[in-house]
C-alpha positions in Angstrom: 134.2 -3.8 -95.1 135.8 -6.7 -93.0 136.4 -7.2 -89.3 139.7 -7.2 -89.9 142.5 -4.2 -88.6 142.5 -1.6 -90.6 145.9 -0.6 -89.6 149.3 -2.1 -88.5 150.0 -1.8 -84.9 152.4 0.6 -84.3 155.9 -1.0 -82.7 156.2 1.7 -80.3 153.3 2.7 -78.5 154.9 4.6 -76.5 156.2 7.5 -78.9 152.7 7.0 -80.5 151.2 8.9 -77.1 154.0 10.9 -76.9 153.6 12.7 -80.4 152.0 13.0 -83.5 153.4 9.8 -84.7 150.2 7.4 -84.6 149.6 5.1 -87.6 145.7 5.4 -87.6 144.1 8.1 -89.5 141.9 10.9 -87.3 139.3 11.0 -89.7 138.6 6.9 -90.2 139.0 6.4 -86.4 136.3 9.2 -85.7 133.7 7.1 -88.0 135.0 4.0 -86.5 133.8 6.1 -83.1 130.6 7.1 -84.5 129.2 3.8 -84.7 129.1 3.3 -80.9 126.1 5.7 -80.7 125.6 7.6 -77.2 123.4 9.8 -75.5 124.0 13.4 -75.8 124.4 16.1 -72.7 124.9 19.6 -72.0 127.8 20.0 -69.0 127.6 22.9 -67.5 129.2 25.7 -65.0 130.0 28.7 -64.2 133.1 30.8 -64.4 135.1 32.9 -62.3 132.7 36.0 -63.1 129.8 34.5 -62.1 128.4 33.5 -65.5 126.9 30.4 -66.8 128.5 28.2 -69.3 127.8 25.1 -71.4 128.3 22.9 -74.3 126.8 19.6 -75.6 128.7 17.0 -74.8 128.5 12.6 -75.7 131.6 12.0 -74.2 130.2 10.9 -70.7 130.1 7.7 -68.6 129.4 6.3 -65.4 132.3 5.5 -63.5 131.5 3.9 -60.2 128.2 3.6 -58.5 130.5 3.5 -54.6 131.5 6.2 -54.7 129.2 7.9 -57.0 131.5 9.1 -60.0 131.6 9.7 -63.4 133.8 11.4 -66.0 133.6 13.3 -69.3 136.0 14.9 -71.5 136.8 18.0 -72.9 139.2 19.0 -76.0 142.4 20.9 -74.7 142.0 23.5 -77.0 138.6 24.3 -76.5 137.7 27.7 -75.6 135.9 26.7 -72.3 138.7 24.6 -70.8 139.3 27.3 -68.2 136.0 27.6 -67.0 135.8 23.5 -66.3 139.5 23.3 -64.8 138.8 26.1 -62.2 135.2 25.5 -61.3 134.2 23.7 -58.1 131.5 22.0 -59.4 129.9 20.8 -62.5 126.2 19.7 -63.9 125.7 16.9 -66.8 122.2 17.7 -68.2 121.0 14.3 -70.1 119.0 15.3 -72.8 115.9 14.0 -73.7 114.4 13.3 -77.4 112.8 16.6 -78.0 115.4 18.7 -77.3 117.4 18.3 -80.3 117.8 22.0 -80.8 118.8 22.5 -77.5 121.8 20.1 -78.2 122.5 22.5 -81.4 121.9 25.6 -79.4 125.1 24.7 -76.9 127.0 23.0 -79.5 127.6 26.1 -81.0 130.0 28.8 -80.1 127.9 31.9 -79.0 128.0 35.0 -76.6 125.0 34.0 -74.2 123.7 30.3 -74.9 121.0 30.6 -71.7 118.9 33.0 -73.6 115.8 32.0 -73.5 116.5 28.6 -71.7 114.8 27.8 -68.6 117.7 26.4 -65.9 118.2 26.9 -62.2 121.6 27.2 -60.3 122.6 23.5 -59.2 125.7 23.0 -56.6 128.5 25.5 -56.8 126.1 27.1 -58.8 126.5 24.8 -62.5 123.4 25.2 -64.3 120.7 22.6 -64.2 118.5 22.9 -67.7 115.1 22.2 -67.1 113.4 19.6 -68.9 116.7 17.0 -69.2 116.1 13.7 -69.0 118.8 13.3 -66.0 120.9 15.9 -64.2 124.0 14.7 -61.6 125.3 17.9 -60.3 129.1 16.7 -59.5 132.0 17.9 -57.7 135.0 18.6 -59.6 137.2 15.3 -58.2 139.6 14.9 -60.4 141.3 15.6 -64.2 143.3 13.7 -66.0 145.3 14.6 -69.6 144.5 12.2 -72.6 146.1 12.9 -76.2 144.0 15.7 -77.0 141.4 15.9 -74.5 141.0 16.3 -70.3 138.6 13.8 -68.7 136.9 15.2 -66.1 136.4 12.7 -63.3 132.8 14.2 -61.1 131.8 13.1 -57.6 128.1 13.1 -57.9 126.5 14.9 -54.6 123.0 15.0 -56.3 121.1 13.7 -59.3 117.2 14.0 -60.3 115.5 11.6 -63.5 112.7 10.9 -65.4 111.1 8.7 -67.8 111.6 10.8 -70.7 113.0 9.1 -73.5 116.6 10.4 -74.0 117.8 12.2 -77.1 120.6 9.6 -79.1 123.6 10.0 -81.4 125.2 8.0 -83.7 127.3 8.1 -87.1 126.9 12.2 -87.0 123.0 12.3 -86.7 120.4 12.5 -83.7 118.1 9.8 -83.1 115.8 7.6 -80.8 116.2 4.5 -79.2 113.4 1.7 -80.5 112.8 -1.0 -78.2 112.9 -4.3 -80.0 109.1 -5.2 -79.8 108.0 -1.8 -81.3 107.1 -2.1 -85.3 109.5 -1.2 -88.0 
């Protein structure tokens, strides 16, 4: 493998957004992806009804520390969309190394993913799992549309962490950060 492009720039970016029409293939550019490893969340809220929802989530990142924001996305087909576009507020639950199968539990489509897990209603009433490693309960600011996905830009009214050390992901697997002067 070499540093160098893997594919010719495309000589109209413009249609490339626009449509289907992009040079790079999906499935190379999601491994490229997977080497920038990330930590792994749970965003939750609730919907119209009243209920909880959530699902893991490594797509998030601080924004600006003044104003407080930050922003994760969402596919547009995915079958919670609704719930996030129409809720007032949201909840990004960092997870912490030992909860691995909590991160399975929510990535998975299911008809009541808060059985058995302990949480509390946060702002606007998003779920804030217990034991996470962070929490900012967040305002629904803003969304934008991106290719495939809706970035959620939160105004963060509230946030509570520990020193727990926080559950990792990379290249399709779970893992751990190791600090540089820990043994091999």
């Amino acid at each position: 493998m070499t540093d160098a492009p893997k594919h010719p720039i495309n000589p109209d970016p413009a249609n490339e957004l626009a449509s289907d029409n992009s040079l790079i293939d999906p499935r190379d550019f999601r491994n490229a992806l997977g080497t920038y490893a990330t930590g792994v969340t749970i965003i939750t809220a609730v919907a119209a009804d009243g209920k909880p929802y959530g699902l893991t989530c490594n797509s998030f990142a601080s924004v600006s520390l003044n104003p407080p924001l930050v922003l994760w996305s969402l596919g547009m087909f995915s079958q919670g969309l609704s719930i996030f576009q129409n809720a007032s507020h949201f909840a990004v639950n960092v997870l912490g190394a030992s909860q691995q199968a909590l991160a399975n539990k929510f990535a998975k489509s299911s008809e009541d993913k808060f059985a058995g897990v302990d949480w509390t209603p946060g702002l606007g009433n998003a779920p804030v799992l217990a034991g996470s490693v962070a929490n900012f309960q967040c305002r629904a600011a803003n969304r934008y549309y991106g290719g495939d996905h809706v970035i959620f830009l939160g105004a963060v009214e509230a946030y509570a962490y520990n020193r727990k050390e926080p559950l990792l992901f990379a290249r399709g697997s779970y893992g751990r950060f190791l600090k540089p002067d820990a043994p091999p």
